[in-house]
Each structure stands twice: as C-alpha cells, then as structure tokens.
C-alpha positions in Angstrom: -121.2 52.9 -34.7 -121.5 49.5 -33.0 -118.9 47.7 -30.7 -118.0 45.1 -33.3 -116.8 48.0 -35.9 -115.3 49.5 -33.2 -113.4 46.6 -32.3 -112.6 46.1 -36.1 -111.6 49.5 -36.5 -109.3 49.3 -33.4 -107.8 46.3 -35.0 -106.8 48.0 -38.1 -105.3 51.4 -36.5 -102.5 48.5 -35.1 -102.5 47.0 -38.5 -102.3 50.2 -40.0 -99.4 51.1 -37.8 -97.3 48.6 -38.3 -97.1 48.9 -42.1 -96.5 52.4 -41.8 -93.5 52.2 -39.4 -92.2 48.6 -39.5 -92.6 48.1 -43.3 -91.9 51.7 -44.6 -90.8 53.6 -42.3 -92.7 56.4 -41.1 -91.6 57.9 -38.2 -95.2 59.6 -36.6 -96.2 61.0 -33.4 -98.6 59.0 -31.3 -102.1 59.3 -32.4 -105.5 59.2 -30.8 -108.3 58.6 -33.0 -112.2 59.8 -32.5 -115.4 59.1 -34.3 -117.3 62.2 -34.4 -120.7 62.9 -35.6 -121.1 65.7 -38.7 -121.9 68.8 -36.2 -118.4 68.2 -34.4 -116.5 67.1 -37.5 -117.2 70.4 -39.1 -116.8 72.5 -36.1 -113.7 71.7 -35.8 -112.9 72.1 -39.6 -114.3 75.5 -39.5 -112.8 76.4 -36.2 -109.4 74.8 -37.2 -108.6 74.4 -33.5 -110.9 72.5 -31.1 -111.4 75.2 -28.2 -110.6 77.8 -29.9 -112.2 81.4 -29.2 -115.1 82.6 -31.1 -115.8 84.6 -33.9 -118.4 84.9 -36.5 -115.9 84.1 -39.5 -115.8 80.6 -37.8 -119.6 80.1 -37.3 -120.1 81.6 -41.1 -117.5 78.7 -42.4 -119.3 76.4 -40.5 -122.7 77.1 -41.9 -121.4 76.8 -45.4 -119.2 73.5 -44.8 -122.2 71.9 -43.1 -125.0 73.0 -45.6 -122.8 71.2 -48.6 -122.1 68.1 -46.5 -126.0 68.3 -45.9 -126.7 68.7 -49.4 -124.4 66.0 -50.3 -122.6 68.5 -52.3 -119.3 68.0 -50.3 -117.9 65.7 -47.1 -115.1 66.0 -45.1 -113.6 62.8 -43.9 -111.1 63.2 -41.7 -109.6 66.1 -39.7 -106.1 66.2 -38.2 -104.3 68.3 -35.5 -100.5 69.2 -35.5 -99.6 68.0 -31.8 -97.9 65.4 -29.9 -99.8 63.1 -29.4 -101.6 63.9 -32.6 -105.7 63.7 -32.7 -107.0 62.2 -35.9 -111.2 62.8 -36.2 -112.9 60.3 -38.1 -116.6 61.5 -39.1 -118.8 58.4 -38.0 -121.1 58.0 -41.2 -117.5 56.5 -42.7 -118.0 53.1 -43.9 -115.4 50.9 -42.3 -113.0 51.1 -45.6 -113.7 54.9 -45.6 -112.2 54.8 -41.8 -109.1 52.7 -42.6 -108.0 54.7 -45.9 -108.5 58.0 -43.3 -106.3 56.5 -40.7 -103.2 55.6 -43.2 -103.7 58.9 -44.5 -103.8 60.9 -41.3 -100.4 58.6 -40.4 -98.8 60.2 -43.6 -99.7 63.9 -42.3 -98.6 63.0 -38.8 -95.3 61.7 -40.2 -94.8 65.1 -42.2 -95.5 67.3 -39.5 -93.0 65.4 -36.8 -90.4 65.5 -39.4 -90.8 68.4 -41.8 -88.1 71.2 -41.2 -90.8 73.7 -41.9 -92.4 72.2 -38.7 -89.5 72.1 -36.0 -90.7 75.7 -34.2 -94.3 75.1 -34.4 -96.0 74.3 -30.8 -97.2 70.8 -30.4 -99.6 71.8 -27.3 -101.4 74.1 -29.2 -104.7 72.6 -28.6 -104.0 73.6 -25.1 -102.4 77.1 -25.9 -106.3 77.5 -28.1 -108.1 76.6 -24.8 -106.2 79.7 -22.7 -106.4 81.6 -25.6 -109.8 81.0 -25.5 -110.5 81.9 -21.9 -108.7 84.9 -21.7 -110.9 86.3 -24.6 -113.8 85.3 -22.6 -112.9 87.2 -19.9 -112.0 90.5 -22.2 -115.4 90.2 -23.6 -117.2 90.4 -20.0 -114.7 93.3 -19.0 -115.3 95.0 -21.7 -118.2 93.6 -23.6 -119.0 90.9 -26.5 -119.2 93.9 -29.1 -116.2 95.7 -28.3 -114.1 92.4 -28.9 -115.7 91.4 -31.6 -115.0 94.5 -33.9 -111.1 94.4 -32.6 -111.3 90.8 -33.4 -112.8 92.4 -37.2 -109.7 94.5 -37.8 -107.1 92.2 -36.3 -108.5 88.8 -38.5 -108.3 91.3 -41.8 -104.6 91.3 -41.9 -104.2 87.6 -39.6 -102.1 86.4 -42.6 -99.9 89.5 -42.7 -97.1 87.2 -40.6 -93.2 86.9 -41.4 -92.9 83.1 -41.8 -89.7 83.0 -40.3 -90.6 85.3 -37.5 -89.1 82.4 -35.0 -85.7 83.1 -36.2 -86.2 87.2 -34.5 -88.1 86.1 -32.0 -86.9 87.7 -28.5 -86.8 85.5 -25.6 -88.1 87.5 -22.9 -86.8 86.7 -19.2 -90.8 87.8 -18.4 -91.4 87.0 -14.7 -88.4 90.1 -14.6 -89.6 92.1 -17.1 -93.5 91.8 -17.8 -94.2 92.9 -14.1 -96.9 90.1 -14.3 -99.1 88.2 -11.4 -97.8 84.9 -10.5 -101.3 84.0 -11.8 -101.8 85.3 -15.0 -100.9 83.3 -18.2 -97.7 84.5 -19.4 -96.9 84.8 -23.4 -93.5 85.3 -25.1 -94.8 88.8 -26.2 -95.2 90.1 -22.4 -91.6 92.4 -22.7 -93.8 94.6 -25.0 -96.5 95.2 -22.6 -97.6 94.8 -19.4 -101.2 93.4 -19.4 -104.3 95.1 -17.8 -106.4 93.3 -15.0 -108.9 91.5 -16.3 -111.1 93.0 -13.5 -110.8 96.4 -14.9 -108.0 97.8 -13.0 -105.7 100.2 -13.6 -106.2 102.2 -17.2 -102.6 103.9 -18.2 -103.0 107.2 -20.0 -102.8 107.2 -23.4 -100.0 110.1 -23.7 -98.1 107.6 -20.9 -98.4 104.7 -23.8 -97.1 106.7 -26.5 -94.2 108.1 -24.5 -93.4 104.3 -23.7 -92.9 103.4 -27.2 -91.0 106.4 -28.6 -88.6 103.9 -29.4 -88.1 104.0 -33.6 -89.8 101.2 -35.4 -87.7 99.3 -37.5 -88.6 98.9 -41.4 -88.9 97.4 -43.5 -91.4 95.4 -41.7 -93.0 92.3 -43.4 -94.7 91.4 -40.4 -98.1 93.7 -40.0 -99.4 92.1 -36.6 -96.3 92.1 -34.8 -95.7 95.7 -36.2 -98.8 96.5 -34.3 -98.5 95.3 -31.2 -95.0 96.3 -30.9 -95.1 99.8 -32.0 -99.3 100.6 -32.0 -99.9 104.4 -30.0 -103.1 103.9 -29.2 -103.9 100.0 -28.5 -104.8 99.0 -25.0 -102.7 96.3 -23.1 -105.8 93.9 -23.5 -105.7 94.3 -27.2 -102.2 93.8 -27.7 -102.5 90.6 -25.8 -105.1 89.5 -28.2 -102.6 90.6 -31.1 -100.1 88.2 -29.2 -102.6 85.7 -29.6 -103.7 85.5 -32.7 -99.9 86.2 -33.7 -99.1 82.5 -32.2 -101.8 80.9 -33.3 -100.7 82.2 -36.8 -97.1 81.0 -36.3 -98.7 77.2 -36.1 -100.8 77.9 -39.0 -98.4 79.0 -41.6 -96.1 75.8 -41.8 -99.4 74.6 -43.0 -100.0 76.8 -45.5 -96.2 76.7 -46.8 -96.8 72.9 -47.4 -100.1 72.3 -48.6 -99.4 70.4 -51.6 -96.2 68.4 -50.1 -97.9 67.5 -47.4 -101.0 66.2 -49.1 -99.1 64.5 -51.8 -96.8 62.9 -49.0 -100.4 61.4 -46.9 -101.6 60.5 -50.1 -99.1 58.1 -51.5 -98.6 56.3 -48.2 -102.5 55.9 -47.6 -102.3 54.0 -51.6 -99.3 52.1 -50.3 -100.6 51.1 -47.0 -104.1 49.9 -48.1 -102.3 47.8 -50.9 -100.6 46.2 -47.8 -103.7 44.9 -46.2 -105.9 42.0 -46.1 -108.7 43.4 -48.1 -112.1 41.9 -49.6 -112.4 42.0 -53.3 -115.2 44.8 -52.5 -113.0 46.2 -50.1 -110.1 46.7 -52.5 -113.1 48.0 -55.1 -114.5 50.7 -52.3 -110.6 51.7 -51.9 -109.8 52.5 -55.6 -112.7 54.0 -56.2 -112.0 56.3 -53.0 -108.7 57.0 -53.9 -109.2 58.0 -57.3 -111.6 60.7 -56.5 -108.7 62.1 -53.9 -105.7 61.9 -56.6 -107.8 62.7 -59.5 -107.6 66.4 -61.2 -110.0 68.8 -60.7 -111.6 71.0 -63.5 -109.9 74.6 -63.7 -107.9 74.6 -60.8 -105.1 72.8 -59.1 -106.0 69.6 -57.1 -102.9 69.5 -54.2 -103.7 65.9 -53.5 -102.5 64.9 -56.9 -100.2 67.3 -58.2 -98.4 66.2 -55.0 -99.1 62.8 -55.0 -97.4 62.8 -59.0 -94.4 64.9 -58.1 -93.4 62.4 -55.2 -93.8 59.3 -57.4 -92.0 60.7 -60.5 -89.0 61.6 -57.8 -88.6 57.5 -56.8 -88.9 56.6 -60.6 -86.2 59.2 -61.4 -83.7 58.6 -58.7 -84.5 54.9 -58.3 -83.9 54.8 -62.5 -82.6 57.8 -63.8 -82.2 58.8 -67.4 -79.2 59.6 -69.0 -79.8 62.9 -68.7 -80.0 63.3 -64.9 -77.6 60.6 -64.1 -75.2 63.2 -66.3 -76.5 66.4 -64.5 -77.8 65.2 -61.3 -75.1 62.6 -60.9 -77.2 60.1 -60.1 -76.8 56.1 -59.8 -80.3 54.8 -59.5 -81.6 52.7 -56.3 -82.3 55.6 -53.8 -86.0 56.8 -54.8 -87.5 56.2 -51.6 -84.4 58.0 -49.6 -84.8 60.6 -51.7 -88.8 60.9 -51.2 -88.1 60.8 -47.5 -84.9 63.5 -48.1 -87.6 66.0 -49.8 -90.2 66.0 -47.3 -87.3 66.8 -44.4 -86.1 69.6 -46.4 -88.8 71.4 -48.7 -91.7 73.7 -48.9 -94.4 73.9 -51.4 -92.4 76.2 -53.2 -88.9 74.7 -53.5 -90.3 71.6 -54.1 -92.1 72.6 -57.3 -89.3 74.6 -58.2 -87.0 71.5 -58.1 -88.8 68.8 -59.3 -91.5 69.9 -61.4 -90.5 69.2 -64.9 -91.1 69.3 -68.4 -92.7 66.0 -68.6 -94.3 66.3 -65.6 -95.7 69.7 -66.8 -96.7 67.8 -70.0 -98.1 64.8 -68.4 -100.9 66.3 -65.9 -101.7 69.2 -68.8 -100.7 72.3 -66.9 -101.5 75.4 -68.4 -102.0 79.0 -67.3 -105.4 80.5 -68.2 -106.8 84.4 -68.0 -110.1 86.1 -68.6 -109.0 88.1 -71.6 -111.3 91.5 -72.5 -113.1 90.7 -69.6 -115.3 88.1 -72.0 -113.9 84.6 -72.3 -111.0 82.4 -70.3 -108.3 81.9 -72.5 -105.3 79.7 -72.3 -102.3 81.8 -72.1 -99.1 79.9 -71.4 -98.3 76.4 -71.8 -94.7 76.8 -71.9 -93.8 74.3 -69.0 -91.0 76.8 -67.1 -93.9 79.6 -67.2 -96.4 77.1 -65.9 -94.1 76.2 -63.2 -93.0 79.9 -62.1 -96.6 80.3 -62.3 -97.8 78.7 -60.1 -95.0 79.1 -57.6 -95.6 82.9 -58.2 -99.5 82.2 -57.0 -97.7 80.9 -53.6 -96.2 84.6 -52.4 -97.3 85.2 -49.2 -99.9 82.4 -49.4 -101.3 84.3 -52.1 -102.3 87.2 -50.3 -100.6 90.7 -51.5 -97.1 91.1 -50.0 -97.8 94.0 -47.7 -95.0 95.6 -45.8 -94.6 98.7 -43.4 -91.9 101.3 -45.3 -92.3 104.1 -42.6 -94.1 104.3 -39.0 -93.7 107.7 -38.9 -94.2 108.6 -42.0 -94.3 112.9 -42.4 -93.2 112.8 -38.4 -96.5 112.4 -37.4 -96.4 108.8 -36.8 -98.7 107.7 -39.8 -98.1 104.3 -41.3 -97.0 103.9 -44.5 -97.3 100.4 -46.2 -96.3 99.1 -49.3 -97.3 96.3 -51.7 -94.9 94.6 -53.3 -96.4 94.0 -56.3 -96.1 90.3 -58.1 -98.0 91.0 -61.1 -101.8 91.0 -59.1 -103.3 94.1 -58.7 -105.3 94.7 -55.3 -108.9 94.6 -55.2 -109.4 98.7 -54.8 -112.7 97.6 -52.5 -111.4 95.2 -50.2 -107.9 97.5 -49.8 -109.9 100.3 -48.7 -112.1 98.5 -46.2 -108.5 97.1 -44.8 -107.0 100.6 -44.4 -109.6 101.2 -42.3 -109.0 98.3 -40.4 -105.5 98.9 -39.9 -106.2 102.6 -39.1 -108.7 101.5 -36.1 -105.4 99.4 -35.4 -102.8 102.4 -35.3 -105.0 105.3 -35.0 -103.4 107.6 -36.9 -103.7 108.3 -40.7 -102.9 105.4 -42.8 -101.2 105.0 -46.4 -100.8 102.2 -48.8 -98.4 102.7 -52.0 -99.5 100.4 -54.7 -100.0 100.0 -58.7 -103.3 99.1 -60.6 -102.8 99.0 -64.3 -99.1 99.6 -64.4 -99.6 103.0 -62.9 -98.4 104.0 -58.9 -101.2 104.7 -56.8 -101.2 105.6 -53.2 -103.9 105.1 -51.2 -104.9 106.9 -48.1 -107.1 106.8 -45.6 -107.4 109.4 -42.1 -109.8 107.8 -40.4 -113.2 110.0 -41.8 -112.5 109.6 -45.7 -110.3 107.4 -48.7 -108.2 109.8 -50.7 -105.7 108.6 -53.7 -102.9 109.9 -55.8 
C-alpha cells in the first residue's frame, strides 16, 4: 500500500470515529489498526489469538482458510481482538472503500465488546496472557518433548468447549503467593490453589499415590464444567498438565462471550458500518463499491443462517417498533414510540444470542426473512418441516445449547467407588455421533485414567457407553 492511501486511510479512521461516537454514540475502546498481508491475516484467523501456542488444529484451519482465499473461493477482510486497546487487521489487497467499511464495522464490534454484559469478566490483555501461555507450553514441550504435548494437547482440545459459561460467578480467588508454594518467578494463574506446578527443568516428580491422596477430597456433581472437572479432581494428571488445563480453561473463558453473541454482535457491527458509511463524503463509485459490499454481508445465505443479517434485521425491526409501535405492542409492551435507538443500545447491554431471539424474534419477522426448519427425512431428500414461526424460533434457539455442542455433564466421579467418571448427555433432541463419542471417551479416559462412562440416548432408547481404557463396551 502506498503512503498516499495510507495517509487517506489514516484520514478516514478519524472520520470514521467521529461519526461513530460524536454523532451516534458508540462508546469503543481505543483501537490500533494494521494492514497485513494474506499469510498474517489468516494466521491469525486460524489461530484466533496472535501468539498463541501451537497446534496442528490451527495450522489445518489455516491451510484450508488460505487455500479458499487463494482460490478466490472465500476472503476474510478484517479480523478483530477483544482487548483494550482493541487491534483491528485490515488485509492489504482491500481497496480503499473495502478498508473504510472494515474500520466502521470493527468500531461496531469494539463498541459491543466494551459494553456487552456478557463481556464484563472477559480479560482485555489476553493477547498478552496468549504470549505466556505460549511460552510456558514451549518450555513443557522441550522438558518433556513436542510429541508428548501434542497428544495431551489432542485430548484436552476434544472437550475445549466443555466450559460452564458462567464459571466466573464460582471462580475461587486464590491468595496464591500463600497457597501455590510458587517461585517468585514463575507465572502465577488463578488455578495455582489446585496444584503446585512442577519445575520446568525437570525437578521434583511427586508420586502418583501422593497425588491421589491429595485430592481425596469428594467431587462435587453435577458438574457442567468438563475441563475444570479435570484439573480439579484428575488422579493421574501431572502438575504440568493441569497447568495446560488451566490454560486452555482461560483462554476458553474469553472465547465463549463470543460464541454466546455471535449473531448480536454481528448484527450490532453491521448496522453501524451501513449507518456510518452513509455519513461520509463518498464518490458516486464509492457509494456503488459500498452497496454492493454490504449487500453481500447482510444478504441471506442458501440453507443456512447468515448471523450478519438475521442480526442486522432483528436490530432494525427493534427501532421501527419502539420508535413506532403498533397498537398491539403499545397495548402489551406499553410502549409510547420515540425510543428505538435507546432501546437498540438497551439490548446490546443486556442480551445474548439466545435471549435476544427469544424476545424479539417475531411472527413477522419470522415471515419476512422466510425461516423454516428443514430435515433429511428417510435418509433420501431435505424436507421442510416446520414453518410455524414459534417452532422456528425455539429452533433455532434450541441449535444454540452449549454452542451446539452435546450438553455433557459429570453425574459421578466415583462412580462404583472406584473413582470412574460417569458423564451424562443431556439430551436436546440431537443424538451423538456414536463415532466421534467413542473417540472422545478415550480422550477423556487418557485425561482421568480410570474407566470412563457416558449415559446417552440414540433413537429414543438409553444407551450407556463405556470405555476402560483397552475396549468400547455399551448397554
């Protein structure tokens, strides 16, 4: 990129600023802007974290992101980080109108993550929390080898999304320079009253039988949350493997806000980045390049749900109705009219994803974008099966349980009184994919060492699996 678009494109993130907060009101955190080529754009799309540790499931995303941006199949054009200050990537092949419409829409996400509720306990210096998360793995893959990581990293990313989401509200708040027993010098982490970590040098080993008398202590279930399960109450796991448990625990904990607001939070950047760019001093070909761009973000996609604009619809049809209501909701809402925009900025404070389409989904709406619910029926042909707008709605809020992954909790950790796990899916009306479970049990086995057991249903009928570490078994 030359100096002059530079300079133009410096211009325009004041510009750009100033509409956002003076004229409507966003309240963001600071943001530094970078052009990036392709390699670093994706990198960090795959990675999700600049600095973060290495795996293979990041280098595999990256492969596939950056062969369909290579085949023109598929482009990211902007990638933002949760922190404060905020950093907002801009890939450099961009055209300049690209660039701006990316900038007002990375203001939008800003301005939901600062002010979200779902947001408040997530860390904003977790791009530096990545970096030490990131060297301490290093230096438990050259104590205890590359490999040996790697396949505890396999077990431990199999279940990563097995979290509570509202773990912060039990989180203890260890006093740990008195109870960890840690160097002065080591990183500390707010899971360091469960164990005392190793030296990275290879020190000290404690006995296993010394391990399992520590943690005699009963576990408490029901347990929704399988990774902290694990490292609390594990009988076999080293202290440098519950550390990486820790880890990846916290880094899940900044994740999930994310993952509870997808569509809000799109819907939210998009209709700001529409407003904004209608704000500014734009060439006719400009203002062309800009429709055309946002129509292919807000537009629906073919046999699935685009977030973008199912958000992006919901927040406009709540100004219209509270701004004008019909006689209906000023009756059962008690509405007056005027307040649309305090009411748009009222929902992204308080919702998620889920309350939000509970609450202001409706029948038109429902009618209006053509939401239906579709099934492979006889295993032959998709079928609509539902168009019944309150069906639609519960849904699709349904598909949103646990991110929608199976709801997996822990029923017993010492199941027979022989300290097996027992698990249990809470079934929503989604079987489990027999091959995948299996694989997982054995995952979570290498986890707690001992036998395993998942109680499930697969055709209406209670199945338990089971899995002892040599062979799957079922009843």
């Amino acid at each position: 990129m030359i100096d002059r678009e530079v300079k133009e494109l410096e211009a325009a993130i004041d510009q750009i600023w100033d509409i956002a907060v003076g004229k409507f009101g966003l309240d963001p955190f600071p943001v530094h802007f970078e052009i990036v080529p392709a390699s670093v754009m994706y990198e960090i799309g795959s990675y999700a974290l600049p600095g973060r540790y290495s795996h293979w499931t990041f280098g595999k995303a990256y492969h596939r992101m950056k062969m369909m941006y290579d085949f023109g199949l598929s482009k990211i054009y902007e990638v933002v980080i949760n922190s404060n200050p905020a950093y907002g990537f801009l890939l450099e092949t961009n055209s300049p109108i690209q660039n701006k419409m990316v900038i007002a829409h990375v203001l939008g996400h800003v301005d939901f993550f600062k002010n979200n509720a779902y947001f408040s306990h997530t860390n904003r210096r977790m791009i530096d929390e990545a970096a030490l998360h990131a060297r301490r793995m290093n230096e438990y893959e050259f104590t205890h080898g590359r490999k040996v990581v790697e396949e505890f990293l396999d077990a431990v990313l199999s279940i990563e999304e097995h979290v509570d989401p509202n773990f912060f509200i039990k989180r203890e708040q260890p006093d740990t320079k008195k109870k960890s027993g840690l160097k002065e010098s080591k990183p500390e982490g707010k899971y360091d009253d469960l164990f005392s970590r190793a030296e990275l040098d290879g020190g000290k080993k404690r006995e296993h039988s010394e391990k399992t008398e520590k943690r005699k202590d009963a576990p408490e279930v029901p347990e929704k949350d399988l990774i902290y399960f694990l490292l609390k109450y594990s009988p076999v796991l080293e202290d440098w493997q519950r550390d990486i448990l820790a880890m990846l625990h916290e880094e899940m904990e900044y994740f999930v806000p994310q993952m509870q607001t997808k569509i809000m939070n799109e819907g939210w950047a998009s209709i700001w980045h529409s407003r904004i760019m209608r704000e500014m001093d734009l060439s006719t070909s400009d203002y062309v390049e800009f429709a055309g761009l946002h129509a292919g973000v807000v537009s629906p996609h073919k046999g699935q749900l685009n977030p973008y604009y199912l958000g992006y619809k919901i927040l406009e049809d709540i100004e219209k109705r509270w701004d004008n209501p019909s006689k209906e909701d000023k009756e059962r809402l008690k509405l007056t009219g005027g307040i649309g925009r305090e009411k748009m900025f009222e929902v992204r404070e308080l919702d998620n994803d889920i309350s939000f389409l509970r609450n202001y989904l409706t029948e038109s709406l429902c009618e209006e974008l053509d939401l239906f619910v579709y099934e492979l029926v006889d295993e032959e042909e998709w079928t609509v099966t539902e168009k019944k707008w309150e069906r639609v709605r519960d849904q699709i809020v349904g598909n949103m349980t646990n991110f929608g992954f199976p709801y997996i909790e822990v029923a017993d950790g010492d199941y027979k009184g022989n300290r097996e796990l027992f698990l249990k899916h809470r079934h929503e009306g989604v079987d489990l994919d027999m091959k995948y479970g299996r694989k997982t049990l054995e995952y979570v086995h290498r986890l707690w060492g001992r036998p395993v057991h998942l109680e499930t249903a697969l055709d209406g009928d209670s199945l338990v699996l089971h899995y002892d570490g040599s062979e799957h078994d079922e009843d």
